[in-house]
N, C-alpha and C positions, 0 to 999 in steps of 0.2 A: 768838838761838838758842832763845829759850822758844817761839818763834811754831814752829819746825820738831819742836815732840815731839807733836805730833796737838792741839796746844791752841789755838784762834782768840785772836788778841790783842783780838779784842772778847767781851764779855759774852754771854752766851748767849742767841738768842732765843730765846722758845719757839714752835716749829716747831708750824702748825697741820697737822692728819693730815685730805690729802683725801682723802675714803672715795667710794665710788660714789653716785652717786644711787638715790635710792627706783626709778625708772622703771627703772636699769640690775638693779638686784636683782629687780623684779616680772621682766625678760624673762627674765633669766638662769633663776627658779623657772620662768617659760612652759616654755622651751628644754626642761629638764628633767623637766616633765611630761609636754609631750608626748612626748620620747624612751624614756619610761615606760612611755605609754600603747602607743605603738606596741610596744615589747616584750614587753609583757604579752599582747598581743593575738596577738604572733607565737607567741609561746612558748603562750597557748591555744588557738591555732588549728594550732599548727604549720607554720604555712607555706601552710596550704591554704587558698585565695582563693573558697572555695565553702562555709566555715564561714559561720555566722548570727554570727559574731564580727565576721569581717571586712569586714564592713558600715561594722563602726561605725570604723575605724579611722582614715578623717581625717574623718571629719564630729563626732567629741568635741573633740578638737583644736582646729578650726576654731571650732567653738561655742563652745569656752572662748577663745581668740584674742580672739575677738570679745567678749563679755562682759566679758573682761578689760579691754580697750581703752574701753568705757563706762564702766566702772567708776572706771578710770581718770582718767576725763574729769570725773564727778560729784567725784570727790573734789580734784581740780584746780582745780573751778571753786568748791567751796568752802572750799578755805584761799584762794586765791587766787595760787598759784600759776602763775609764766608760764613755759611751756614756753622750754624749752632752747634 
């Protein structure tokens, strides 16, 4: 009956905590910049596709995407780190 009060009749292990990876937290911040960026842009542009704003609206994005993903790669290739 001791095993039925919420207690395991074995010894406790210690439970490792798996967190996300580095790569899933860099996309997760991307995701979130860019959905920033584009905001910021609607919201100073207002919506109008003929503002000197709205130019830039997916080519920062894109540019940071990219840069990211190089980045990515240098620092990969220097711990030594094997993709997922």
């Amino acid at each position: 009956m001791s095993g039925e009060q919420g207690h395991p009749n074995n010894p406790e292990q210690p439970q490792q905590k798996k967190g996300l990876s580095n790569g899933v937290y860099f996309k997760i911040m991307g995701y979130l910049l860019t959905a920033g960026w584009v905001g910021f842009i609607l919201a100073a542009s207002g919506g109008d596709s003929s503002h000197p704003l709205f130019d830039y609206i997916f080519i920062v994005p894109l540019a940071g995407w990219i840069i990211g993903m190089l980045v990515a790669r240098v620092i990969a290739k220097k711990s030594g780190a094997d993709r997922p």
